[in-house]
DRENSETI-577470 format. One record per residue (C-alpha): residue number from 1; x, y, z. Coordinates in steps of 0.02 Angstrom, whole numbers. Each point is the difference from the previous one (the first is absolute). Example, Ala and Ser with C-alpha at 12.3 -4.5 7.8 and 13.67 -1.06 7.14 Angstrom:
# DRENSETI-577470
REC   num       xx       yy       zz
REC     1      615     -225      390
REC     2       69      172      -33
This chain:
# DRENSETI-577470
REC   num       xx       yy       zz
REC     1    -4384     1661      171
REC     2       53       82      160
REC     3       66     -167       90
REC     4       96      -59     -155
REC     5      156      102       45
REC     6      -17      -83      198
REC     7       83     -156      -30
REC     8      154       75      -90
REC     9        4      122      144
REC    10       -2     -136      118
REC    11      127     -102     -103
REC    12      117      159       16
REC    13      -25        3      190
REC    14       71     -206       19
REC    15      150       53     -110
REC    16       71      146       79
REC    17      -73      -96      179
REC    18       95     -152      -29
REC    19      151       86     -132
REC    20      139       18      153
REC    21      -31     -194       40
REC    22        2      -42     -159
REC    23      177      108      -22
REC    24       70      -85      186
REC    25      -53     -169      -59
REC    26      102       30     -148
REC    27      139        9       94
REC    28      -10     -160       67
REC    29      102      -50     -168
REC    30       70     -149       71
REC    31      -49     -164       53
REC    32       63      -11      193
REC    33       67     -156       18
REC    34       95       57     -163
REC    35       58      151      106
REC    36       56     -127      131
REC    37       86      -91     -113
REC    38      104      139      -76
REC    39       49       48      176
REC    40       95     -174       27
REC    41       85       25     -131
REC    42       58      160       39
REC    43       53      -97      186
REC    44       86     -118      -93
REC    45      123      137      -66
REC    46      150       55       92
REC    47       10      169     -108
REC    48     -103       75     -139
REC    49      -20      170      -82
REC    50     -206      -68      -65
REC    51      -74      164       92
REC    52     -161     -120       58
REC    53      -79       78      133
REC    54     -110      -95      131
REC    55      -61      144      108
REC    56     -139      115      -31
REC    57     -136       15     -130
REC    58      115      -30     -141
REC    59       44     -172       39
REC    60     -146      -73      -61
REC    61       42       56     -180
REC    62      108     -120      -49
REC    63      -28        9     -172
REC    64       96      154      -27
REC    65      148      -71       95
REC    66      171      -25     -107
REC    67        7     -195      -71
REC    68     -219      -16        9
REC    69     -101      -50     -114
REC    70     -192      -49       55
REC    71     -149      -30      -93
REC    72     -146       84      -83
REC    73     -135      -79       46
REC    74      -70       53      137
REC    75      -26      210       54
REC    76       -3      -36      189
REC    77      137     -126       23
REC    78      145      -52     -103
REC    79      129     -142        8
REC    80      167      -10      -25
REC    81       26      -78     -156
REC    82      176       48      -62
REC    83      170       25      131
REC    84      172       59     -119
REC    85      135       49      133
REC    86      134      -43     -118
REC    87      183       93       14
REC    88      -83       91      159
REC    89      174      -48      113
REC    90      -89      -95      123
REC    91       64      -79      118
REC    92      -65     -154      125
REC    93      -94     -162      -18
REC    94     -163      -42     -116
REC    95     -166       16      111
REC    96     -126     -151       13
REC    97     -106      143       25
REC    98      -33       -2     -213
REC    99      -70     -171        2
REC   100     -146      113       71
REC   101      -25      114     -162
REC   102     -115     -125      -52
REC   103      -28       83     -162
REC   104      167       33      -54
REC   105       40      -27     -194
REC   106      180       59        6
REC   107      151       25      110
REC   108      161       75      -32
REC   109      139        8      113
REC   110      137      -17     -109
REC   111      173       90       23
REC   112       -3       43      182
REC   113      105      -84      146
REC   114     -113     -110       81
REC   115       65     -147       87
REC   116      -55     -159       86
REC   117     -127     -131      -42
REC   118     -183       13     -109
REC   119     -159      -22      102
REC   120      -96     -128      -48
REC   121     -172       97       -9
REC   122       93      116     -139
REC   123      -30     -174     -128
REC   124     -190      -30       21
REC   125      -79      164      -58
REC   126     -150      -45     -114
REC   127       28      132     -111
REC   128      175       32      -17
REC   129       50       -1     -175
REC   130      192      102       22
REC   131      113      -40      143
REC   132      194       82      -51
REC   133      117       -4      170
REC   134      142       -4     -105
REC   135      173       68       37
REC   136       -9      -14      179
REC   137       97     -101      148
REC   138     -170      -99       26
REC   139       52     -183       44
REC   140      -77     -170       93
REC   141     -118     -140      -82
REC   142     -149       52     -151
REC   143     -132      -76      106
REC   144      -57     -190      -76
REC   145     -176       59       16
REC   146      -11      155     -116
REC   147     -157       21      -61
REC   148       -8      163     -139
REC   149     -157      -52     -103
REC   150       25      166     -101
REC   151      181       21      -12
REC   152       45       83     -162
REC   153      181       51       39
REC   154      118      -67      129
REC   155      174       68       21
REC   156      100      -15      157
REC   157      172       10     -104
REC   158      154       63       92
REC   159      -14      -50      191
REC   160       43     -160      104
REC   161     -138     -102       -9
REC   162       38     -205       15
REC   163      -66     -170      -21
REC   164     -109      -41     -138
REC   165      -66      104     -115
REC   166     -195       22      -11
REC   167     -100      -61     -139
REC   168     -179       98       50
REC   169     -101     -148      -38
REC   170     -180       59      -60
REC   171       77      160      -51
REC   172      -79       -5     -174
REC   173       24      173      -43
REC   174      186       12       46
REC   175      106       72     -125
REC   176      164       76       41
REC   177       80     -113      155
REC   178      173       84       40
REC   179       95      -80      147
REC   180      197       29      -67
REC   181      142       48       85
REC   182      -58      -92      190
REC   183       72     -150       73
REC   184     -108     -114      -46
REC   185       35     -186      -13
REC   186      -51     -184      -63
REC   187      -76      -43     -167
REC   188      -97      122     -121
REC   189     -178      -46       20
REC   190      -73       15     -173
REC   191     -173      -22       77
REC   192      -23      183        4
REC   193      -44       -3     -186
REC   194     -149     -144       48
REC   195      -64      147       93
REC   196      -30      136     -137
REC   197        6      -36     -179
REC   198       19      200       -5
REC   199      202        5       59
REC   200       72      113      -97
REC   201      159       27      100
REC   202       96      -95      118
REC   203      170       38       85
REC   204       99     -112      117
REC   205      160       94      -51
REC   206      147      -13      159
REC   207      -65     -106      115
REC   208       69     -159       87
REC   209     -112     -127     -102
REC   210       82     -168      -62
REC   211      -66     -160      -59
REC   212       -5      -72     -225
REC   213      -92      148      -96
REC   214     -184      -34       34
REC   215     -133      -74     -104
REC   216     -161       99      -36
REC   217       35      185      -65
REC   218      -81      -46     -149
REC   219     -154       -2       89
REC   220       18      179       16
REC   221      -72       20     -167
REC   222       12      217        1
REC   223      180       16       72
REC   224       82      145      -64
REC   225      155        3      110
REC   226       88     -142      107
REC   227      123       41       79
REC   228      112     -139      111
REC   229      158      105        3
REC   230      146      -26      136
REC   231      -58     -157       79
REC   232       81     -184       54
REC   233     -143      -87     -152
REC   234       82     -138     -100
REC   235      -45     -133     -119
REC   236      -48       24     -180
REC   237     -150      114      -69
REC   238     -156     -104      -14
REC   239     -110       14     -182
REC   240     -172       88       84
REC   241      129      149       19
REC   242        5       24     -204
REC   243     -189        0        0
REC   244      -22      166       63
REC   245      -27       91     -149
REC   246      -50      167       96
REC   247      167       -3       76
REC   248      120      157      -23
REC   249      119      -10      134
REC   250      104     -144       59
REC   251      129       16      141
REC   252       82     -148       29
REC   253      190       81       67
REC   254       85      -60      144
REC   255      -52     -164       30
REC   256       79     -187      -55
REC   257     -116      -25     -112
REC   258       79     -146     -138
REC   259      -10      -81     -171
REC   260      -31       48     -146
REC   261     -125      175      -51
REC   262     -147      -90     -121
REC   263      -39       36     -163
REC   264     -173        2       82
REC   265       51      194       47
REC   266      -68       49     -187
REC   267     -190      -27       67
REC   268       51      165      124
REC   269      -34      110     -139
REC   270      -47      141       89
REC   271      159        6      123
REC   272       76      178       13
REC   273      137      -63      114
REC   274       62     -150       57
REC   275      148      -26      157
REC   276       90     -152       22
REC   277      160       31       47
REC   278      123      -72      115
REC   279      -86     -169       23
REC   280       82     -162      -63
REC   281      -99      -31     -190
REC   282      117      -59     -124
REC   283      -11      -43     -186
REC   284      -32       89     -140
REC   285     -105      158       -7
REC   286     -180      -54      -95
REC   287        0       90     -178
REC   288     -196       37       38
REC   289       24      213       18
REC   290      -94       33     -185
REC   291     -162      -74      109
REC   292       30      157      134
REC   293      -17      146      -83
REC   294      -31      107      151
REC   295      158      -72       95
REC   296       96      161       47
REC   297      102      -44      157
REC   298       87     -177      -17
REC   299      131      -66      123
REC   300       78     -172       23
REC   301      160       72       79
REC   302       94     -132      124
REC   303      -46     -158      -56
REC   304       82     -138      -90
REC   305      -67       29     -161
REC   306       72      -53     -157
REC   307       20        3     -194
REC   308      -20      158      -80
REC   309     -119      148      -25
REC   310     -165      -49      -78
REC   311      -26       83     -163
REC   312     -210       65       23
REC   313       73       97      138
REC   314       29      126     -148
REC   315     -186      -30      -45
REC   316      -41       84      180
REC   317       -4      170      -48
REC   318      -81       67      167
REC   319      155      -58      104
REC   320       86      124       94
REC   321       91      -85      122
REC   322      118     -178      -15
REC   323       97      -79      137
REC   324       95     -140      -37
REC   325      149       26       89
REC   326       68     -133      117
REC   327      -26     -179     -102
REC   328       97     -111     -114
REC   329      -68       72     -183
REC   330      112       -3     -132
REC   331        3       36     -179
REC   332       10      179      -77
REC   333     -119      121       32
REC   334     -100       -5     -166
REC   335     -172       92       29
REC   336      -96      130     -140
REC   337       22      143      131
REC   338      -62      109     -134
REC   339     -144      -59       56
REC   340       17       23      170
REC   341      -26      159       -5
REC   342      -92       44      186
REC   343      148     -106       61
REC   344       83      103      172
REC   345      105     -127       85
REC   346       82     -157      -77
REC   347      108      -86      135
REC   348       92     -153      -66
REC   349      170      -11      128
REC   350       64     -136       66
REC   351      -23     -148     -125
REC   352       87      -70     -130
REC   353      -45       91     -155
REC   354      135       19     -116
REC   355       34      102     -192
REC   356      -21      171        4
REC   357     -121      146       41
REC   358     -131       20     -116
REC   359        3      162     -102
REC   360     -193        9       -8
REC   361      -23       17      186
REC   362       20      213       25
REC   363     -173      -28     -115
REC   364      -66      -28      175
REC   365      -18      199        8
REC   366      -83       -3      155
REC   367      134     -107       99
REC   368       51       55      158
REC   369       99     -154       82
REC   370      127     -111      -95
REC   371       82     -152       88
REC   372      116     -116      -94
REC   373      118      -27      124
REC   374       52     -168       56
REC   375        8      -86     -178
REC   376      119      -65     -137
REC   377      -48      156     -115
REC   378      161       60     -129
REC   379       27      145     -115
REC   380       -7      193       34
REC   381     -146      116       69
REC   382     -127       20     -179
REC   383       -2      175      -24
REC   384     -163       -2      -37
REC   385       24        9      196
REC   386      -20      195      -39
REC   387     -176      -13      -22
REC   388      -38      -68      171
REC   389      -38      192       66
REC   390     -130      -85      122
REC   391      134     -109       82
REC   392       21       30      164
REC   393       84     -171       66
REC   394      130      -95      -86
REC   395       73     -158       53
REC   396      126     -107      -91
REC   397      108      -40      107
REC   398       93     -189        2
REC   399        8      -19     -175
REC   400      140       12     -133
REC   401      -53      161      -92
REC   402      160       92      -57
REC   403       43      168      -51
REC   404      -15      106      152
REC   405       14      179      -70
REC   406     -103      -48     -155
REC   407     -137      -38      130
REC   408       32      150      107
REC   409      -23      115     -171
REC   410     -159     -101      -35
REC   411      -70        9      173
REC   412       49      192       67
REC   413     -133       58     -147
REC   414     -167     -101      139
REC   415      -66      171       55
REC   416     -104     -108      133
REC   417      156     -150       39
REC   418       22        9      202
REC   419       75     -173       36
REC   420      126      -77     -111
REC   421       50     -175       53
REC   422      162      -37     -108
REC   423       85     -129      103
REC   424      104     -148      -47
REC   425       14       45     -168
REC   426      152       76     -104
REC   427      137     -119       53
REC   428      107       10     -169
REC   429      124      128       80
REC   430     -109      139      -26
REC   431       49      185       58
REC   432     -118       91       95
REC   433      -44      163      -99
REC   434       62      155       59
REC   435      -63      105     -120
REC   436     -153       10     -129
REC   437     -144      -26      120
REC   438     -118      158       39
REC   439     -155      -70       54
REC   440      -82     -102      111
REC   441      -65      159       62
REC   442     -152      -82      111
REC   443       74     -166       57
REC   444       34      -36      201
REC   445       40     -168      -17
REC   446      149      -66     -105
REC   447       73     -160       30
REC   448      175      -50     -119
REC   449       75     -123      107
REC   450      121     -164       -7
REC   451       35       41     -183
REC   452      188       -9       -7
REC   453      -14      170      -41
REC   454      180      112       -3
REC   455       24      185       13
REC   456      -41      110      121
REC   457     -182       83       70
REC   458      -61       92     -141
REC   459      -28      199       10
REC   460     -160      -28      -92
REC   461      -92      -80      171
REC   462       28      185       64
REC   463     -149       62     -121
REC   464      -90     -139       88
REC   465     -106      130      100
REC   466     -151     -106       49
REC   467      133     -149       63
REC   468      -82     -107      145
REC   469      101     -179      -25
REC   470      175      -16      -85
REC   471       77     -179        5
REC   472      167      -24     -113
REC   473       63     -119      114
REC   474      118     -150      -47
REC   475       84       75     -130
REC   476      174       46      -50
REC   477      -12      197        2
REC   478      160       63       95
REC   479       41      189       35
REC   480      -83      113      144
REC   481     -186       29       46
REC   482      -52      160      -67
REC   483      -59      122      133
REC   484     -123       62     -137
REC   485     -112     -144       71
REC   486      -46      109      161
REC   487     -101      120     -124
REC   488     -134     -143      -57
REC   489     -123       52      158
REC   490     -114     -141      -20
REC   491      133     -137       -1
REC   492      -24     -131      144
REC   493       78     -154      -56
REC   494      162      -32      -62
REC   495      119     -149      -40
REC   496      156       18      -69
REC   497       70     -156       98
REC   498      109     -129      -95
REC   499      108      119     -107
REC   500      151       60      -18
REC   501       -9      204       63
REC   502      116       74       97
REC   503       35      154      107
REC   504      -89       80      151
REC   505     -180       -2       20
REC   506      -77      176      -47
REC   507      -65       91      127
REC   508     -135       60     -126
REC   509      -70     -175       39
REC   510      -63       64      171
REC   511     -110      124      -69
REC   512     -105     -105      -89
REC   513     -163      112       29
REC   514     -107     -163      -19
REC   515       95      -79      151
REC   516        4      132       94
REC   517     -180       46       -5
REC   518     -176      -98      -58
REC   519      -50     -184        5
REC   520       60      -84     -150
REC   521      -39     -162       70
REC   522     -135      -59      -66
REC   523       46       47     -196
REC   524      -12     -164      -81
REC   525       94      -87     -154
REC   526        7     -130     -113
REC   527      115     -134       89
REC   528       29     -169      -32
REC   529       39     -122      104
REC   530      -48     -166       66
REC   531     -107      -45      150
REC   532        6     -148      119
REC   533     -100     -111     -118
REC   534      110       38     -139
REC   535     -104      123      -97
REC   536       33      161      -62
REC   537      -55      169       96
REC   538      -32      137     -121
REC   539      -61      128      114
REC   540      114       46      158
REC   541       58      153      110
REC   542      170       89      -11
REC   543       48       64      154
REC   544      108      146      -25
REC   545      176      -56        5
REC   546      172       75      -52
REC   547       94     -175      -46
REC   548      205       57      -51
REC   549       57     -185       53
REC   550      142     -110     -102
REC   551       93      149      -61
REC   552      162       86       24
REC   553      -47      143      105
REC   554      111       73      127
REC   555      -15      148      115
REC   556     -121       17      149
REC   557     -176      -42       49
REC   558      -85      181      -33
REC   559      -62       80      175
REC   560     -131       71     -108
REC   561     -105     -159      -27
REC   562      -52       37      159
REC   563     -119      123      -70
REC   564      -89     -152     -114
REC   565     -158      -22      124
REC   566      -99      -87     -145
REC   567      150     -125      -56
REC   568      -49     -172       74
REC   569      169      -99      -83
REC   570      185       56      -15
REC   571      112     -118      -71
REC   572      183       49      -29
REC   573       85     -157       30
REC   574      138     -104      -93
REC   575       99      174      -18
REC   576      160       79       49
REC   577      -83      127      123
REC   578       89       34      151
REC   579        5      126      151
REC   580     -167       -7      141
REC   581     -174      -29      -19
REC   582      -91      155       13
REC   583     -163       58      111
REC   584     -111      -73      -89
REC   585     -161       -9      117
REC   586      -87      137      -96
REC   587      -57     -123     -124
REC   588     -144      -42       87
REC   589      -88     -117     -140
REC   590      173     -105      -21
REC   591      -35     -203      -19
REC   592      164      -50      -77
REC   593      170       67       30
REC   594      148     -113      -87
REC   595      180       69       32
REC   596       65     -168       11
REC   597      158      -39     -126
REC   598      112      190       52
REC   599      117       79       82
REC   600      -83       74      139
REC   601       58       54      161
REC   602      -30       35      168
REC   603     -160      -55      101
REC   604     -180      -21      -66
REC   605     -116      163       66
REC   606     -127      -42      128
REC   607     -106      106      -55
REC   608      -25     -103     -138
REC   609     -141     -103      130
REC   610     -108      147      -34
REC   611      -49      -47     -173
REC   612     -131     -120       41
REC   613      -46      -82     -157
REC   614      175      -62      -33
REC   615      -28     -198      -31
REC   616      139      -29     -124
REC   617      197       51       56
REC   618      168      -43      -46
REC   619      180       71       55
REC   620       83     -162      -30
REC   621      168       18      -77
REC   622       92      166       63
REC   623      107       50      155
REC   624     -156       60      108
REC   625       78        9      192
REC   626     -102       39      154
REC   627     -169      -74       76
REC   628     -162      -40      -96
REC   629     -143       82       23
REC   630     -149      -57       93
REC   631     -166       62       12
REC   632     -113       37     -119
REC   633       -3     -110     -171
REC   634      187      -72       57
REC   635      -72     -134      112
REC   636      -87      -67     -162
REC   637      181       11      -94
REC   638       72     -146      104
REC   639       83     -105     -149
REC   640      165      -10       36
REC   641       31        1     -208
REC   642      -69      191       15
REC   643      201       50       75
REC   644       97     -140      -73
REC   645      185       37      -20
REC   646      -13      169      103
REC   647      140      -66      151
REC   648      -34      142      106
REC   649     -184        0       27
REC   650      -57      -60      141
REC   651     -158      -50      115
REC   652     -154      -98      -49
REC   653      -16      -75     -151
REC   654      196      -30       -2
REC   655      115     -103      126
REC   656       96      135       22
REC   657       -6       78      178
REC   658       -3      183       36
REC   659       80        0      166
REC   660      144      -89      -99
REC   661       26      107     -159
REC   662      161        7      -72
REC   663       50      177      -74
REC   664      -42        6     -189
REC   665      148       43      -96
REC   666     -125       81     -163
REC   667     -108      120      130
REC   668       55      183      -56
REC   669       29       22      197
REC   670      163     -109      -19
REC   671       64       60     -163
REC   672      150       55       67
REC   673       41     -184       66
REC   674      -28      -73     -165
REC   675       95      105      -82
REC   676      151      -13      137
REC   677      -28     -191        2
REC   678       28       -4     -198
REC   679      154       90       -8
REC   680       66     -128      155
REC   681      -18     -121     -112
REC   682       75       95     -160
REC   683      154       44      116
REC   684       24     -189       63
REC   685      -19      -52     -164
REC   686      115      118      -79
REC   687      147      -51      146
REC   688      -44     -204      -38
REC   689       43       37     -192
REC   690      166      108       23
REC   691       57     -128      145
REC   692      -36     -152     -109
REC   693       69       69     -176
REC   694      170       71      107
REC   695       34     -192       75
REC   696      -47      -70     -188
REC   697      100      113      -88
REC   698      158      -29      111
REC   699      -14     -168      -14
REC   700      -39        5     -190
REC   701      146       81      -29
REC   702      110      -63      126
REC   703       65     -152      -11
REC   704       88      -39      144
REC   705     -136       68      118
REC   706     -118      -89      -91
REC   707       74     -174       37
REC   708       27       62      188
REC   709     -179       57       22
REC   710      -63     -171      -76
REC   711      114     -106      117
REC   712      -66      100      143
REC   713     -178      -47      -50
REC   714       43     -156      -11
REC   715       63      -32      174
REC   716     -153      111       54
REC   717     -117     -141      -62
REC   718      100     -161       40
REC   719       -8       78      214
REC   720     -189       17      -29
REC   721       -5     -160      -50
REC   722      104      -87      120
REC   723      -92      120      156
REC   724     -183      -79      -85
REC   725       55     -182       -4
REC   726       78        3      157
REC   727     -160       56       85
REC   728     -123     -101      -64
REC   729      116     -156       55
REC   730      -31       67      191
REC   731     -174       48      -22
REC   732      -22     -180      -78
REC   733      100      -69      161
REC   734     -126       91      110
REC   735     -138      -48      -67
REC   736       45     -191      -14
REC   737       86       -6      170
């Protein structure tokens, strides 16, 4: 009984003998060639705030490091199993050092800056199942021979890789491959889905990849999402694509894509959005939407389609968002929109639909963009408009809607309205209203132009607090500009070209707080116009302007523009505006200045070469005197048509020398020549006409004298005669002898 305790004693003695190797070995938490490994990549940075450290005791615990994950399995050494150095701001090139973490499962490096090509040992670890280097500057060749057995997730979105695509052959378990927005090129290789029957997402979206749509997505049998978007694909959609019942999302945009959309699109029942605008498919639009009753984003925008709305798009009552814009539909807009009722943005502009709005559609409660602009629509604004408190963006512009201040009334009552597109409408010789408007209390964006529109600028645009964008251009509104207009703070573009106003330019027009300080720049609005391939833009930049031209202004250009550092265009031309062009270099963000079509005077500043994003300029059309410029953005300006009809300008681009300039009579250095030349001429005038009218009237009246002073004349002429004959005899004899 006495020895029984020895062995536990003895036990006890091993444990606390061997307890501080046991504790050191522990240390030793990572595998070494793991540790070498994690050094190259550290190398292989030019900067990085990771806090590794490689010196002393410490560095062998790896594991605790920021971005490491290692294993469990062993208590004496572990592996490095995981690496996530996403959004760490590193800097540098991709070590081939990782190829050596043999037992890697998953690598993140996405949204850092590293540059330059992939190694190729990164694409044969055994175990990698996650590889994300997106949203890089990675570029160069995928390597042909990628081998990823366990690949899971592939996403190298967002850099520079080219050539072709890879397709992971073997990858069986692959299923999210992500490889948009590179440069790659060549046909889509659908053999990616003979690899893994468990693709659930692929994405080629913004590459360079060309070629007939490809054959062979329907082998993909669990696609979810395919998206193709912003490519050079063409040809016609082949049937295996409408097998893929699983699908939800199909982005087709930006491609040339043709014919006609298949009634074959019903088998997509479980589609949740579907993109294929601005491609080339034409026809009518398939009446199959009663089959997708999970559809909730559908856009066909920019296309040639035709015929009219299909009717079970009312029987889709999970849509939310319809783009249509941009085709050749016609017909009247007849949908249930009752219900409709999680519809948010209808946009139908630019076709040919005709009739008139239909009163049902504020039962859309949740809409928050309108577009009916670009159509044959007739009639007044419904007001059941009222009811649209969601609305935030109304366009119905180009149509032949009438009754501008019933409209106005209507639409001043949108708590939520901030752009109002009303153009090219209200051509009947409507007034604008001056009075009877109080609202519009949160809209920056109002647009009332090329209506034919009389008056004068309302007072009611004053209340306009929140004003970002005013365009009543091409109208017929006469009278001055209000100076109230300096008080809107967040104005930044306005057009009041093509009227009829008159007066000086307020000075209140300088202190536009908005121009003066800030970046309105990138503030975006609904414009309209038409690209090089004939479509319609809907979405562009307004740069902020102040555009006065085709009016009746007179006066001077203000000195106080000067102080506009955020105006980029300035267009007063087509005016009656005379005296000298002002310092104007302080307007350091100017791109366009137009002051062609005055009265200007005097010589153009040098120190307008300081403003050094001026591309577009135009004097053409005054009395400008005096050198041009040079330096700077003015030895871009060198067409000639920039200074037409200025005589006393000289140098480069004109053929007028310097060395040779005649005085100019309109400089205000000469005014006092002018004026005495005029009144020369007035006096010499003056002496001709009481000279002439004493002879006359002597001889009018005088009867005697008269026949005296006609005899005289007579005799006068028959010498000049007789001296003229008698010479070109002896010049003939001369000649002859």
């Amino acid at each position: 009984m006495g020895n029984r305790g020895l062995p536990c004693f003895c036990s006890l003695l091993l444990l606390l003998r061997f307890a501080p190797l046991s504790c050191s070995q522990s240390q030793q938490s990572c595998d070494s060639s793991d540790l070498n490994a994690l050094r190259g990549v550290v190398e292989g940075l030019q900067s990085s705030d990771l806090g590794w450290s490689f010196n002393g005791s410490s560095s062998s615990d790896c594991c605790t490091w920021v971005g490491i994950s290692c294993d469990l399995g062993s208590a004496l050494v572990k592996r490095v199993i995981g690496l996530d150095l996403s959004n760490k701001s590193l800097k540098g090139s991709v070590s081939s050092s990782l190829g050596d973490l043999d037992q890697l499962k998953q690598l993140n490096l996405s949204n850092n800056s590293l540059n330059g090509s992939i190694p190729v040992e990164l694409f044969h670890l055994p175990l990698l199942e996650l590889l994300d280097l997106s949203m890089n500057m990675l570029s160069g060749l995928i390597p042909a021979e990628s081998n990823l057995p366990s690949i899971r997730l592939f996403n190298i979105s967002a850099n520079s890789f080219r050539g072709t695509h890879p397709i992971f052959a073997g990858s069986s378990n692959l299923s999210v491959y992500d490889v948009s927005s590179n440069s790659f090129s060549g046909p889509v290789d659908t053999g990616i889905c003979n690899s893994s029957d468990s693709i659930q997402v692929l994405r080629f979206s913004a590459n360079m990849l060309s070629g007939e749509f490809p054959v062979g997505f329907g082998n993909c049998s669990s696609l979810s999402e395919l998206s193709l978007d912003a490519n050079g694909l063409t040809g016609t959609l082949p049937d295996d694509l409408f097998t893929l019942s699983s699908l939800t999302k199909l982005n087709l945009q930006g491609n040339s894509l043709s014919g006609t959309v298949s009634n074959k699109i019903r088998n997509l029942s479980n589609l949740v959005r579907i993109d294929t605008s601005s491609n080339n498919f034409s026809g009518v639009i398939p009446n199959v939407f009663d089959s997708l009753h999970k559809l909730e984003f559908f856009d066909a925008s920019s296309n040639e389609l035709t015929g009219g709305l299909p009717p079970s798009l009312s029987n889709c009552s999970t849509l939310i968002t319809i783009r249509l814009n941009n085709n050749s539909l016609t017909g009247n807009i007849d949908l249930n929109f009752t219900a409709l009722p999680r519809l948010k943005h209808l946009s139908l502009g630019m076709n040919f639909f005709s009739g008139r709005i239909p009163s049902d559609l504020p039962n859309c409660l949740r809409m928050q963009s309108l577009n009916l602009g670009g159509n044959n629509l007739v009639g007044e604004i419904p007001s059941s408009f009222r009811n649209f408190t969601s609305l935030a963006m109304l366009g119905l512009y180009v149509n032949n809607f009438s009754n501008l201040f019933s409209a106005l009334q209507i639409l001043q009552s949108l708590p939520n309205l901030t752009y109002v597109l009303l153009d090219e409408n209200f051509r009947d010789g409507e007034l604008m209203p001056s009075e009877g408007i109080q609202g519009f209390a949160n809209t920056e964006f109002l647009s009332i132009s090329d209506c034919s529109l009389s008056g004068s600028i309302p007072p009611w645009l004053a209340n306009l607090t929140k004003l970002k964008s005013l365009d009543i251009s091409s109208n017929y509104l006469s009278r001055r500009i209000p100076s109230w207009l300096g008080n809107l703070d967040s104005l930044f573009y306005l057009d009041f070209s093509s009227n009829l106003l008159t007066g000086e330019i307020p000075t209140s027009l300088t202190r536009l707080r908005s121009l003066m300080y800030g970046n309105s720049s990138q503030d975006i609005v609904l414009m309209f116009e038409r690209n090089s391939s004939g479509k319609f833009l809907q979405y562009s930049s307004l740069r902020p302007s102040i555009i006065l031209s085709n009016n009746k202004l007179v006066g001077s250009i203000l000195p106080g523009f000067n102080t506009l550092v955020n105006l980029h265009v300035l267009d007063l031309s087509f005016n009656d505006i005379s005296g000298t062009i002002p310092d104007l270099s302080g307007m350091s963000n100017l791109e366009s200045l137009d002051l062609s079509h005055n009265h200007l005077t005097g010589a153009i500043p040098p120190s307008l070469s300081r403003l050094h994003f001026l591309s577009n300029f135009s004097v053409a059309y005054n009395n400008l005197s005096g050198q041009i410029p040079t330096g700077g953005q003015f030895d871009t300006l060198n067409d000639p048509s920039i200074y037409m009809d200025n005589y006393y300008l000289c140098g480069p681009p004109t053929v007028n020398n310097c060395s040779k300039e005649e005085p100019n009579p309109y400089t205000d250095g000469e005014g006092n020549n002018e004026t005495k030349t005029t009144w020369s001429y007035f006096g010499t005038g003056l002496g001709f006409a009481i000279g002439f009218w004493s002879v006359c009237g002597i001889l009018i009246f005088k009867e005697s004298w008269s026949n005296t002073f006609f005899e005289m004349i007579d005799k006068l002429f028959y010498k000049i005669y007789i001296i003229i004959i008698v010479r070109m005899r002896r010049l003939n004899g001369e000649i002859c002898g």
